[in-house]
N, C-alpha and C positions, 0 to 999 in steps of 0.2 A: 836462334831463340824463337820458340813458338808464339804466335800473336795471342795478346791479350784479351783480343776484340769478341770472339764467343762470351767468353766468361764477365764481359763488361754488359753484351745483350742480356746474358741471365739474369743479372744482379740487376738490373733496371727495370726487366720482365716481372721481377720478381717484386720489386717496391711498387710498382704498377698493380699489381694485383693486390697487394695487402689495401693499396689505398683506395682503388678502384673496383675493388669486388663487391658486387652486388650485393644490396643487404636483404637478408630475412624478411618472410611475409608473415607476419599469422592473419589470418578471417576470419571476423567474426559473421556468423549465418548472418541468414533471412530470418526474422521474430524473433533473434534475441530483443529482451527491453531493456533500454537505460535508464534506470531510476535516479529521477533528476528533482531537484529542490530548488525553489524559483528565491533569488538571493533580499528582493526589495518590491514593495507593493508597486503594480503597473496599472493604470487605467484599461480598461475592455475597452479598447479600441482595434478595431482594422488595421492594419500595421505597426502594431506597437512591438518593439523590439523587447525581446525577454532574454533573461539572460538566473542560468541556473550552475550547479556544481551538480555531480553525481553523489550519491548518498549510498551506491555499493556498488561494491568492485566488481568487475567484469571477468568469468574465468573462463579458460579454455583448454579443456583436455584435465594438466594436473596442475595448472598456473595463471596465477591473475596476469591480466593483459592490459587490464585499462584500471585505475586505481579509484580508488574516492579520493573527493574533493578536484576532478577532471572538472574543466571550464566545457559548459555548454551554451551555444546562440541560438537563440528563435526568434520565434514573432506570431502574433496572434492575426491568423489567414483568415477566421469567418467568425461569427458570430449566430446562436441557435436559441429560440424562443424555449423558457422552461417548460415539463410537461406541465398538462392541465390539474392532475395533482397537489403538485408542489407552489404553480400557483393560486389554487383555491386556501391553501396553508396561509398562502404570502398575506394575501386578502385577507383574510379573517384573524389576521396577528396587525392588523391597519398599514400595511405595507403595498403601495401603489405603484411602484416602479417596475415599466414592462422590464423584467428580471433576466436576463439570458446569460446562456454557457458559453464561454468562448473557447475557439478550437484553438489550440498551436499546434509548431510544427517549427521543429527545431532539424536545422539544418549546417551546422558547424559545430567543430567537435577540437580542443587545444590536446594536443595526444600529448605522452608522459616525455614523448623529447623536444617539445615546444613548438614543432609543424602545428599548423591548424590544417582539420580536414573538412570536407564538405560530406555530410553523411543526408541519408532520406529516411524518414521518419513519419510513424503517424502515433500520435498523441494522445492520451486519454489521461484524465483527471484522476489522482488516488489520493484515500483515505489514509494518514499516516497512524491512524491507533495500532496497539498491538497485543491482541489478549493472549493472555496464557491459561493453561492446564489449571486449574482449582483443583486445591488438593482435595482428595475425599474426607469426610465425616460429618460430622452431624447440622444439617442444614439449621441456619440463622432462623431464630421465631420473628413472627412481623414486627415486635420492637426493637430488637435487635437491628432488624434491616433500616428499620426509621430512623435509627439513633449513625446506623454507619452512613447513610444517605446525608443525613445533617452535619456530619463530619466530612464526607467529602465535600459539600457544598464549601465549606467554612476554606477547606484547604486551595479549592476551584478561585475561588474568590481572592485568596490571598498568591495564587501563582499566578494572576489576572495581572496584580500588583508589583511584584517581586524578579518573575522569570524576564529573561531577553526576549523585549519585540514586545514591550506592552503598550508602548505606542500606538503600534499596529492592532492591539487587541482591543485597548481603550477606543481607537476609534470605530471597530467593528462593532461592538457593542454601541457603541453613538450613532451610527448609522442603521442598527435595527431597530431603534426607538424612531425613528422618523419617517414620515408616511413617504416622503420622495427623496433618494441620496445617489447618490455614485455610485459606479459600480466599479469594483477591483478584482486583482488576482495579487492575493495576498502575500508576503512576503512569508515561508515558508510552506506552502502550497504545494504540492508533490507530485509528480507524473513520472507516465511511463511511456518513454518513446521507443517500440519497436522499430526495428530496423527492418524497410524493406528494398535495403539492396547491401550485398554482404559491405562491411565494411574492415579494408586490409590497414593495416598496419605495421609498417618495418618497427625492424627489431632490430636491435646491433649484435646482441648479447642475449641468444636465446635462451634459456635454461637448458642443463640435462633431462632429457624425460626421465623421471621417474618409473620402474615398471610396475606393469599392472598385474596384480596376483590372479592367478585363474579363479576366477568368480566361484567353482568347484568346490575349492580347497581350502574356505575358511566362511564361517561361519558370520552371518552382516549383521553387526549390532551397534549399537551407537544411536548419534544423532547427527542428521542430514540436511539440508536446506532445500529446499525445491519451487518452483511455483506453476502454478496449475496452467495448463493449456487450455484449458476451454473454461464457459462460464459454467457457473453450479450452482442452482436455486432450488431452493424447498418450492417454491411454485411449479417448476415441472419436471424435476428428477425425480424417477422410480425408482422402488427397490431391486437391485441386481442391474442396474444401467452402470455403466464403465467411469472410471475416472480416470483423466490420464494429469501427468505432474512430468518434470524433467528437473533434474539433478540442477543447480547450480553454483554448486559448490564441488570441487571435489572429495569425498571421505579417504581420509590415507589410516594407515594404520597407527599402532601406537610410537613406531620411530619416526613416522612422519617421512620416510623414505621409499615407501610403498603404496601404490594405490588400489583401494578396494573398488571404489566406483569413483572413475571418470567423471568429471562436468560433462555434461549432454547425458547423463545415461535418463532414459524412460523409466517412468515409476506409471504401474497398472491398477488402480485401485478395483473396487468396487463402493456402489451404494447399502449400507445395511440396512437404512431407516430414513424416510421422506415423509415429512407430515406439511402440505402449506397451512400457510395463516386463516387464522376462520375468524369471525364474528367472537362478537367478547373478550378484544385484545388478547385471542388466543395464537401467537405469535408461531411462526415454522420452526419446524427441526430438521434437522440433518447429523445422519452420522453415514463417514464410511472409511475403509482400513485399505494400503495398502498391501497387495499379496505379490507381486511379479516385479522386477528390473530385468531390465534390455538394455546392454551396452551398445553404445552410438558407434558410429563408422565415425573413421579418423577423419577430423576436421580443421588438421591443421596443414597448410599445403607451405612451399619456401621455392621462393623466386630464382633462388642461385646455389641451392645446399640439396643436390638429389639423391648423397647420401643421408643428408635428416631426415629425409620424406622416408626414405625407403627403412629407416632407424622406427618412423614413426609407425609403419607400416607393421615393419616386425614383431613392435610392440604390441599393436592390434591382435596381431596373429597367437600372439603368447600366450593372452588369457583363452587361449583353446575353443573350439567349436561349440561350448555349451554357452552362450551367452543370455541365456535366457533362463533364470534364476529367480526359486520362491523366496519371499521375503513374509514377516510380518510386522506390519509397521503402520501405528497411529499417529496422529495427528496431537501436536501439545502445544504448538502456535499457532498462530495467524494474524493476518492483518484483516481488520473488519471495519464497516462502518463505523463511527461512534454512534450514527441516528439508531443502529438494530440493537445496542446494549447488548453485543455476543457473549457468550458464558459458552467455554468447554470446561466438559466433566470432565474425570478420570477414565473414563475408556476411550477418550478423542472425540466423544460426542458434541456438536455444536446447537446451540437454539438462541434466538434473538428472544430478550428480556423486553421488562418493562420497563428496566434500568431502576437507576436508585432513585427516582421521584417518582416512579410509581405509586407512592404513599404516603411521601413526605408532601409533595407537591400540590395534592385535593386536600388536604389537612390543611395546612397554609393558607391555600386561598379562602377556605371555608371561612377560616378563622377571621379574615380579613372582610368578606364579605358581611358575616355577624356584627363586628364591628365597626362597618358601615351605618349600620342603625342605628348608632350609640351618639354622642357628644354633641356636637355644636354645630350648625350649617358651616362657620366659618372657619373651624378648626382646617386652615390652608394646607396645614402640611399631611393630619390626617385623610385629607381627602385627596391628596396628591399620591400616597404610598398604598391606599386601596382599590384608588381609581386606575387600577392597570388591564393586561389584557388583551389593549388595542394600540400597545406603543405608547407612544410621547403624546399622540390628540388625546387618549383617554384623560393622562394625567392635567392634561393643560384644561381639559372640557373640565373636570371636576374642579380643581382651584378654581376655574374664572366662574363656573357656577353658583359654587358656594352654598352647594344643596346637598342634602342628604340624599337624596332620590337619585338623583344624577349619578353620584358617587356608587351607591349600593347598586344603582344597575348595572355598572359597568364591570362590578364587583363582583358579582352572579353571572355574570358575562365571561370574567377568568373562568370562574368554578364551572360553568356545564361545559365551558369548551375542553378543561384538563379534564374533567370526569369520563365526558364520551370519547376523546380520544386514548385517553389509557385503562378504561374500565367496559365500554360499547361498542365500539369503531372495531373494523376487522383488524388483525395483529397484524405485526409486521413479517413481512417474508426474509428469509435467512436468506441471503444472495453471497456466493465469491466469483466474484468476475475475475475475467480471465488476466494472467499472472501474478492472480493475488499470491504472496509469499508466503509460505508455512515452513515449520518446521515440522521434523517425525521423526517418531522413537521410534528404531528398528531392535528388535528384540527375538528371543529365542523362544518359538513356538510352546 
């Protein structure tokens, strides 16, 4: 009777391996960013631990890797004096507080199978608005614009009251009335932590790849996600100066079973139009179109699977040697400042506005100022709702005054400072710093 004992090695060889085989790596590069949402207001302190979620997913090749709502760890490593700018602003709104930026630096990352990892990062502060495309037709007359400015206000006012985290909002507004307060990192408050050391991640249960269609053989239209690689300001971009963006989504087709472009692919713009900010709140433009994609070299590598690399490999190989493909494709989002009031046209052009108090705003105070001159030295509350401009000391100087003079100066003190800065003062400059997010219509020439 032949011994049992090979066939008993195999079978035990064999359960060894299902349970002990090495699992999957994917890597995510160097300058990917994690866009992170900070969960609860922290004091700006020197070691104050932060703690956020991701607010978009992470993709790689033709598959997300890190998901939203990912738990993120930091802590605030330094602390940075405002520019001189922003605090001559601070100052002349009666705000005393040496005001500074604080740096993070988020260093732990809970992955989607509950490992926490230790990741390296560097930190930068983002603007969470998000404008879109205005459709074309017949531009609003100046009452028109005054009357929709008065109605957002009303609506501003009442999402102050209504929306989640007005807590946090009621007390931000409490604190910019006051000449000296605290300084926070707000509960909803947004960053971008690039990665500067790749970060791997097992996987159990890689997905199939997807194949990638020969970039040749089909025609790129749609809409894409991307964010820009470098910063971009109407201050020192020329016309015909390069723009470069990268994929961060992947585009698949309409069965969703094919990939057009890759996460990592290169997007090559150009600049069509640069104007900076001038004198007479004559604010910057910027417009420019994407024409080129460049498919990225495979960036996903596997710890124990060298037929997946080599699967991965092949795929690469597949979309054929022409990798380098015209596109034409504008710009119908972004993420801006709220302080530039961005407006894009219908051709993807961008220019920082006066916003909607542009006209509401000197109207207002005017009115308030006039009415400074009117009624009763002691009229408390009158002279409380006029006397603004310089914070909370304005209002408190005017009540305890109980002067007309008092009141109307401080009155006239709103009005030239909104007049010169949205009517005299040089405009503001159209900035997208670097990974700002957009979207883009790719379209058939």
């Amino acid at each position: 009777m032949p011994s049992k004992f090979p066939y008993l090695v195999f079978f035990l060889f064999g359960v060894a391996s299902y349970f002990y085989a090495p699992a999957q790596e994917v890597a995510i590069p160097v300058g990917v960013p994690l866009r992170i949402q900070i969960d609860k207001r922290y004091p700006v302190n020197v070691g104050t631990k932060v703690e956020g979620h991701l607010i978009a997913p992470v993709f790689l090749v033709d598959h997300e890797v890190i998901p939203v709502n990912t738990r993120v760890s930091g802590s605030v490593i330094a602390t940075h004096p405002i520019t001189g700018g922003e605090r001559a602003d601070a100052l002349l709104n009666g705000d005393f507080t040496p005001l500074v930026t604080p740096e993070l630096r988020f260093d732990e990352i809970i992955l989607p199978d509950g490992s926490t990892q230790s990741i390296s990062t560097t930190v930068v502060q983002r603007d969470g608005s998000v404008v879109r495309m205005k459709a074309s037709g017949k531009k609003p007359s100046m009452t028109q614009q005054a009357e929709d400015a008065l109605k957002q206000r009303e609506q501003d006012t009442l999402d102050q009251i209504t929306k989640p985290g007005k807590s946090d909002r009621l007390l931000r507004m409490f604190y910019a009335q006051l000449p000296y307060h605290p300084q926070r990192i707000w509960s909803g408050t947004q960053f971008d932590a690039d990665l500067t050391a790749p970060l791997n991640i097992p996987q159990k249960d890689v997905p199939t790849p997807l194949p990638v269609l020969p970039i040749s053989e089909k025609s790129l239209v749609g809409v894409i996600e991307a964010r820009l690689t470098q910063d971009l300001s109407s201050a020192t971009a020329k016309q015909g100066e390069t723009v470069d963006a990268v994929l961060t989504k992947p585009l698949l087709d309409g069965t969703k079973k094919q990939v057009l472009l890759p996460e990592g692919t290169h997007l090559e713009g150009v600049v069509l139009q640069a104007k900076p900010a001038r004198s007479l709140a004559r604010n910057g433009k910027l417009r420019f179109t994407f024409r080129r994609v460049d498919l990225p070299k495979t960036q996903v590598s596997t710890a124990a699977s060298p037929q997946s690399a080599s699967g991965l490999e092949q795929r690469q190989d597949n979309t054929g040697s022409a990798t380098d493909h015209p596109i034409h494709g504008r710009m119908i989002t972004s993420e801006a400042n709220r302080k530039q009031n961005v407006e894009i046209d219908s051709e993807g052009g961008a220019k920082a506005t006066g916003g909607p108090d542009k006209y509401v705003a000197p109207l207002v105070l005017g009115l308030f100022a006039a009415s400074a001159s009117l009624g009763d030295d002691d009229n408390v509350v009158k002279n409380g709702v006029v006397g603004n401009g310089f914070g909370l000391m304005a209002r408190l100087a005017t009540m305890a005054a109980a002067n007309r003079n008092v009141s109307q100066g401080f009155a006239y003190y709103a009005l030239a400072k909104s007049v010169y800065k949205r009517w005299i003062a040089r405009g503001s400059e159209l900035t997208f710093p670097k990974d700002t997010r957009i979207q883009i219509e790719l379209s058939e020439r």
